[in-house]
C-alpha positions as CSV (number, residue, x, y, z in Angstrom):
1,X,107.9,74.2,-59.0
2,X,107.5,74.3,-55.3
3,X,106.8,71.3,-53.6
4,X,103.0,70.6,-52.9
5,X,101.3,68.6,-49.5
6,X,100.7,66.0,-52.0
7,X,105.0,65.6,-52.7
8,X,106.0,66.1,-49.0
9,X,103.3,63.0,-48.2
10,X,105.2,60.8,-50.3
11,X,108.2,61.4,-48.0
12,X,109.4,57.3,-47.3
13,X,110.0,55.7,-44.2
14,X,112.0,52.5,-44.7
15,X,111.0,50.2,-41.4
16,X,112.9,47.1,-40.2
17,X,110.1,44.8,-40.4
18,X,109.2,43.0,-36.9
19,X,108.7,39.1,-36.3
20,X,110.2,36.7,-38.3
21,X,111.7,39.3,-40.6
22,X,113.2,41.2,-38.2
23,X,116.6,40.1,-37.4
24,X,119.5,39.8,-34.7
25,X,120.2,42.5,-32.9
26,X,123.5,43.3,-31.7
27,X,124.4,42.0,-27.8
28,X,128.0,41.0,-27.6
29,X,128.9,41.3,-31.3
30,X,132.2,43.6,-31.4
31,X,132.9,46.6,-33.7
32,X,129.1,47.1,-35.3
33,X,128.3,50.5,-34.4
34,X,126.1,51.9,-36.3
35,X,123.8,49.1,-38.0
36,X,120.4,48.6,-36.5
37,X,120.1,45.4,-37.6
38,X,122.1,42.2,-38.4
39,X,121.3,39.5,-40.7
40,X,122.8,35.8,-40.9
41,X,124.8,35.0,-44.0
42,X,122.9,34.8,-47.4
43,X,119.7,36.2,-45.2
44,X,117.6,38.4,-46.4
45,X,117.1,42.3,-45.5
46,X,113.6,43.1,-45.7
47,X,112.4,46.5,-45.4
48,X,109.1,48.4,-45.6
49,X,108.3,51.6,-46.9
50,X,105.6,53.6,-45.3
51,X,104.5,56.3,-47.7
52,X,101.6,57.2,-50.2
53,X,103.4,56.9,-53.2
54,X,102.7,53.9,-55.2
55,X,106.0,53.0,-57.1
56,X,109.5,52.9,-55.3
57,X,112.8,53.0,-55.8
58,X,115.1,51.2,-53.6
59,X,118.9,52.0,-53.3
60,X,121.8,49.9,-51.9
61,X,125.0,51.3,-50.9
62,X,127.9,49.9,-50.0
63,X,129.7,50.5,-46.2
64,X,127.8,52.9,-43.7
65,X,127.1,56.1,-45.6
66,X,126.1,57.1,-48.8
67,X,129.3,58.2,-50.4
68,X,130.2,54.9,-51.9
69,X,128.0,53.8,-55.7
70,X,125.2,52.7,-55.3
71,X,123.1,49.7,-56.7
72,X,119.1,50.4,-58.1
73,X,117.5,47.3,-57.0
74,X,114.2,45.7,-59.2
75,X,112.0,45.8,-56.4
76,X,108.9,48.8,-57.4
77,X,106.8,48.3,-54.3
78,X,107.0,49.3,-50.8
79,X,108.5,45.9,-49.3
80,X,112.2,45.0,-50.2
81,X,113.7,41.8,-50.0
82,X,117.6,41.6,-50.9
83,X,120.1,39.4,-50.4
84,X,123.6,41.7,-49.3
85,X,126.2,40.3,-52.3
86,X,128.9,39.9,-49.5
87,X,129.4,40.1,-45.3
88,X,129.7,43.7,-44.4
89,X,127.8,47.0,-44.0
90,X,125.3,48.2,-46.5
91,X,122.7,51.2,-46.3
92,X,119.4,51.6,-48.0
93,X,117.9,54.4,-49.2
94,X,114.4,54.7,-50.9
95,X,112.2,57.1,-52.8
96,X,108.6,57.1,-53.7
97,X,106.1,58.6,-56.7
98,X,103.0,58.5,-57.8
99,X,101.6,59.6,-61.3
100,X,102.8,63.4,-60.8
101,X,105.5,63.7,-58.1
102,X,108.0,62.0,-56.4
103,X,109.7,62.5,-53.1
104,X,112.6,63.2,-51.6
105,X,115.0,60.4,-50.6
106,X,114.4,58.6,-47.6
107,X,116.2,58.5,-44.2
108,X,119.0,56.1,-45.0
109,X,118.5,52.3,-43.0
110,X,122.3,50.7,-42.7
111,X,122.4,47.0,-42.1
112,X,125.1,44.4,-41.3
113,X,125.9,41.4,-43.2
114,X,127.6,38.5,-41.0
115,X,130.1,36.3,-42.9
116,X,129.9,32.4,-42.7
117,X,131.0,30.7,-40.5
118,X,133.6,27.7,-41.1
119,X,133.2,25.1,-38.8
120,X,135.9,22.0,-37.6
121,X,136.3,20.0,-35.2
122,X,140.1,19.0,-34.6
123,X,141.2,15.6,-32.5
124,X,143.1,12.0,-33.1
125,X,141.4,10.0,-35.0
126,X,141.8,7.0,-33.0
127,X,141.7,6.7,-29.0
128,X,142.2,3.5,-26.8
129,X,139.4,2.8,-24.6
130,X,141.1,3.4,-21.5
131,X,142.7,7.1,-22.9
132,X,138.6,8.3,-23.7
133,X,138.7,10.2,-20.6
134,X,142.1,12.6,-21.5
135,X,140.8,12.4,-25.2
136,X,140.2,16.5,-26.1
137,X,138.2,17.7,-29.1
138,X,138.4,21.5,-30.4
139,X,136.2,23.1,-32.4
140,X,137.5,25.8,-34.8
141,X,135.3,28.8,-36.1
142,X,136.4,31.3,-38.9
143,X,134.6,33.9,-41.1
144,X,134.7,34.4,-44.2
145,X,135.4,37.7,-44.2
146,X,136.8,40.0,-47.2
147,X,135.1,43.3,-46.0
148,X,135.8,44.4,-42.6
149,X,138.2,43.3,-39.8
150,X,135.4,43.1,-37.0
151,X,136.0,40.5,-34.2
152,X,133.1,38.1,-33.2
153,X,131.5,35.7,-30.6
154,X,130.8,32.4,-30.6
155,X,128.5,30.0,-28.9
156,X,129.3,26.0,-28.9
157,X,127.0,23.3,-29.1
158,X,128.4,19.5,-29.3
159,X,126.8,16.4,-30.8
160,X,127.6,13.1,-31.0
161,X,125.8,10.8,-33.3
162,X,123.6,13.8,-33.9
163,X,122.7,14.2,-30.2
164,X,123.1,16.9,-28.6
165,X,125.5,16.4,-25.7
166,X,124.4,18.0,-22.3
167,X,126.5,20.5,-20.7
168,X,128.8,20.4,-23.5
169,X,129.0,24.1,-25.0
170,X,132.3,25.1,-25.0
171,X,135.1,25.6,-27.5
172,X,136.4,22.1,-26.4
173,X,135.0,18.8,-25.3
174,X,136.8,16.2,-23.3
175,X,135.6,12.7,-24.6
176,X,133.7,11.0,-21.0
177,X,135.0,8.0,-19.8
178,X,131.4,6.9,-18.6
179,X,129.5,8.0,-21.6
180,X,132.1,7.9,-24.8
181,X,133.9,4.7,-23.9
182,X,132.3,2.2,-26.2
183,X,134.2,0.5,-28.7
184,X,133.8,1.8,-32.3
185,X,133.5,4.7,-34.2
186,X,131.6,7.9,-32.6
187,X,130.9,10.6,-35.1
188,X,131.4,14.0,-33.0
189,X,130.0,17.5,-34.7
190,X,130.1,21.1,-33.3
191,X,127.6,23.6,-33.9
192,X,129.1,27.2,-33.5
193,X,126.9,30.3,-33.7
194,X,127.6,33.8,-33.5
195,X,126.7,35.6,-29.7
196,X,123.2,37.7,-30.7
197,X,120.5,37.7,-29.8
198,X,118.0,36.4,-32.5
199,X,114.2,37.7,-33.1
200,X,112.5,35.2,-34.6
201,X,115.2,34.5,-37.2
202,X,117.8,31.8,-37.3
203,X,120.9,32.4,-34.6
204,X,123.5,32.2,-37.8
205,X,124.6,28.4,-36.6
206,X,127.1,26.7,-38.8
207,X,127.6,23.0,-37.9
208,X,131.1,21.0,-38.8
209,X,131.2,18.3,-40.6
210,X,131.7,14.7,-38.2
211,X,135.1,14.4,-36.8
212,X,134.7,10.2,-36.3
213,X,136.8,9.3,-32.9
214,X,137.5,5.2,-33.4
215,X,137.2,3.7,-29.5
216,X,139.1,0.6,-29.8
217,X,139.4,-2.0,-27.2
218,X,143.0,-2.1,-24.8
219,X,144.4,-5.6,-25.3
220,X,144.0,-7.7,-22.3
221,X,146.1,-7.7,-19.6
222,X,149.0,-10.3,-20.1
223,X,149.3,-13.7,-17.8
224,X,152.8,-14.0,-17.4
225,X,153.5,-18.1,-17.2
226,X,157.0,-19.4,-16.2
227,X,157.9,-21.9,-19.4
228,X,160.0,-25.3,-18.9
């Protein structure tokens, strides 16, 4: 039967939703080409489907293309929500109908799925007071990554006590000797975030757990008394 006005109106446009839905978009990330948007870790893609047609079918395939198998999602209506199963590239595909036709399959809509982010902060456990000043703590960031070998920024943002430290945002911090030199334990975090630039969305931030830097007093200086 040839197709009708009616069928060709059903044609789907899937749209990356703006505002809060809408997510990073690629600034310094390395080796995404091809994904026009990027979602945090357990995010959610949300897409939109613009057509007349009253029930959908959504599609997920795996990697950049549509040659890999693909996964029929439950959602029926024009918005999607899905949560990617793993980091990496997936594309979307959609198709609408009403009671009598249904359309042809959408422009595909490929996305990319960052990996978590494992956090650590690396440093003695125990520094004299009068060492705080050469006392260096190093934050650590891996990904979780099975997928894809892609190589990615990272912001630093340091804490102590669960304070944010000022001027302290980069891979290391050097303990101050004005500001870190009181005796007892300091609990020292790191927050490290991918390099994007985030629309409304979360910037994919990971914090560490406490690495606890005990300041402990130098014994006093001796008085050396000449004995009988």
């Amino acid at each position: 039967m040839k197709k009708s006005t009616l069928f060709r109106t059903l044609l789907p446009i899937i749209i990356v939703m703006a505002g809060i839905t809408a997510k990073a978009q690629i600034t310094t990330l390395a080796g995404l080409p091809g994904a026009a948007a990027v979602y945090c870790a357990a995010e959610a893609v949300k897409l939109q489907g613009n057509s007349t047609g009253t029930t959908y079918v959504w599609k997920r395939y795996p990697g950049k293309d549509l040659t890999g198998t693909p996964v029929t999602l439950t959602e029926t209506t024009n918005n999607l929500s899905d949560v990617p199963p793993a980091p990496g590239y997936y594309t979307y595909v959609s198709t609408a109908s009403n009671t009598n036709c249904t359309s042809d399959v959408s422009a595909p809509t490929t996305i990319y799925a960052l990996p978590t982010i494992n956090a650590a902060v690396t440093g003695p456990a125990t520094v004299c007071v009068s060492a705080v000043g050469s006392t260096i703590l190093t934050a650590t960031g891996s990904n979780v990554e099975t997928t894809d070998t892609d190589i990615f920024g990272y912001t630093y943002k340091w804490f102590k006590n669960g304070t944010a430290i000022t001027g302290a945002t980069g891979s290391t911090y050097t303990l101050s000797a004005t500001n870190d030199a009181t005796v007892g334990t300091q609990a020292f975090t790191v927050q490290i975030s991918y390099v994007i630039t985030s629309h409304g969305g979360s910037n994919c931030g990971v914090t560490s757990s406490a690495a606890n830097v005990d300041v402990q007093a130098n014994p006093t200086t001796p008085t050396v008394t000449i004995m009988p």
